[in-house]
C-alpha positions in Angstrom: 19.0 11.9 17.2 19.9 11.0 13.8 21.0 13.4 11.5 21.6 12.9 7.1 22.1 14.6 4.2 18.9 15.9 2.8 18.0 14.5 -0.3 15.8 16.3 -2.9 12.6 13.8 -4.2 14.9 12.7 -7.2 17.5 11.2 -4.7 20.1 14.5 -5.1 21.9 16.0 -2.7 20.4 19.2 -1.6 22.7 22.4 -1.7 21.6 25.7 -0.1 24.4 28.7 -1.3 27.4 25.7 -1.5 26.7 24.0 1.4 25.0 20.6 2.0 21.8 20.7 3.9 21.1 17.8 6.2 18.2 17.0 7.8 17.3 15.5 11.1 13.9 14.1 13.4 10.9 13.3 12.2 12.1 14.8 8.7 15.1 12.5 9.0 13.1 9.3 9.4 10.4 10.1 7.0 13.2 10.6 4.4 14.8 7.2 5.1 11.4 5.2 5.2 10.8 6.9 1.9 13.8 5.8 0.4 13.5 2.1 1.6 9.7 2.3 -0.4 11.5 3.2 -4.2 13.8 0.8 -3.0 13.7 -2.8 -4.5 14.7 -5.3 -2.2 18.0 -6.8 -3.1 19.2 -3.8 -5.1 21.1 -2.1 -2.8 24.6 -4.2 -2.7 25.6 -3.0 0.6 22.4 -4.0 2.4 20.4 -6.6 -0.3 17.4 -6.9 2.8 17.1 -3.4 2.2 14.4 -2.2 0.5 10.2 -3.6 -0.7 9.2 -6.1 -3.2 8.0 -4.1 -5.6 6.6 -7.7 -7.6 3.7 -6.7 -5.5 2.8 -3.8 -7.1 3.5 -5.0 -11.1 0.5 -7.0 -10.5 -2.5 -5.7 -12.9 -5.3 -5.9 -9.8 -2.9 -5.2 -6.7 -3.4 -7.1 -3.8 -4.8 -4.5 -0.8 -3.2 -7.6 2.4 -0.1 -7.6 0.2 0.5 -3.8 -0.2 -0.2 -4.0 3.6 2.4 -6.7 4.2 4.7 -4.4 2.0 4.5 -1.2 3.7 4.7 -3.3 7.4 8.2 -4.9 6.0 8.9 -1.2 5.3 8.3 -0.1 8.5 10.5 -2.5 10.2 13.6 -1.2 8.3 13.4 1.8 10.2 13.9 1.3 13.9 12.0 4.5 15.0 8.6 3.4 13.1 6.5 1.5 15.4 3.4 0.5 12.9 1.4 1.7 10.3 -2.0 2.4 10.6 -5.2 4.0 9.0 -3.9 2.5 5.4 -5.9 3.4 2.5 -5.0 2.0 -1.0 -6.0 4.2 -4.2 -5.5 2.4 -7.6 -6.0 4.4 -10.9 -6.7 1.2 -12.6 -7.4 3.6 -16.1 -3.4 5.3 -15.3 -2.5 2.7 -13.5 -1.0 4.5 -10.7 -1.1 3.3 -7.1 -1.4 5.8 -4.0 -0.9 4.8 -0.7 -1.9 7.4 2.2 -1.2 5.9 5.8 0.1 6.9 9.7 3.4 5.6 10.4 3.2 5.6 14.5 6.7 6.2 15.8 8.4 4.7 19.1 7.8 8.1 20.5 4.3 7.6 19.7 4.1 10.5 17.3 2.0 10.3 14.3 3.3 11.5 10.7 0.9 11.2 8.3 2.6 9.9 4.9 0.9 9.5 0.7 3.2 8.0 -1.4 2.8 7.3 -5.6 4.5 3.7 -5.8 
């Protein structure tokens, strides 16, 4: 089982009295998969695969089969995430905000069930 340093929503590392807190499980994974979706592919300089094409989601109307494809390439970064299922797509077209709710299906064949604001 994998274990990281818990990172707070802005990306910081989280401190409980002095000490870092790490995180591990289900927590663990849904923290890296959540990092590889506000990541842009080819950003990252030690790993440029790493990450989403966010192109897909600068579009005015955004494609639903291409925010599918997105979140799938996602998924695939993150060994322990067998597929994504029950996807529903939520564009504020007035605030222009895009929510995504979905199940990411692990190996294990646990389901966590994931919104994100991308």
């Amino acid at each position: 089982m994998m274990r990281s340093l818990l990172l707070s929503e802005d990306g910081d590392l989280v401190l409980q009295r002095g000490d870092l807190v790490e995180v591990e499980g289900i927590d663990e994974i849904v923290q890296r998969f959540r990092f590889i979706l506000r990541t842009n592919k080819g950003e990252w300089f030690l790993n440029p695969e790493e990450g989403i094409d966010f192109r897909v989601f600068w579009q005015k109307l955004p494609d639903d089969e291409e925010i599918r494809l997105v979140l799938e390439d996602a998924a695939s970064q993150v060994p322990e995430i067998d597929r994504i299922e029950n996807l529903r797509i939520d564009f504020d077209h007035r605030n222009r905000v895009l929510t995504v709710s979905f199940v990411a299906v692990l190996t294990t064949g646990e389901e966590v069930e994931l919104e994100e604001v991308l």
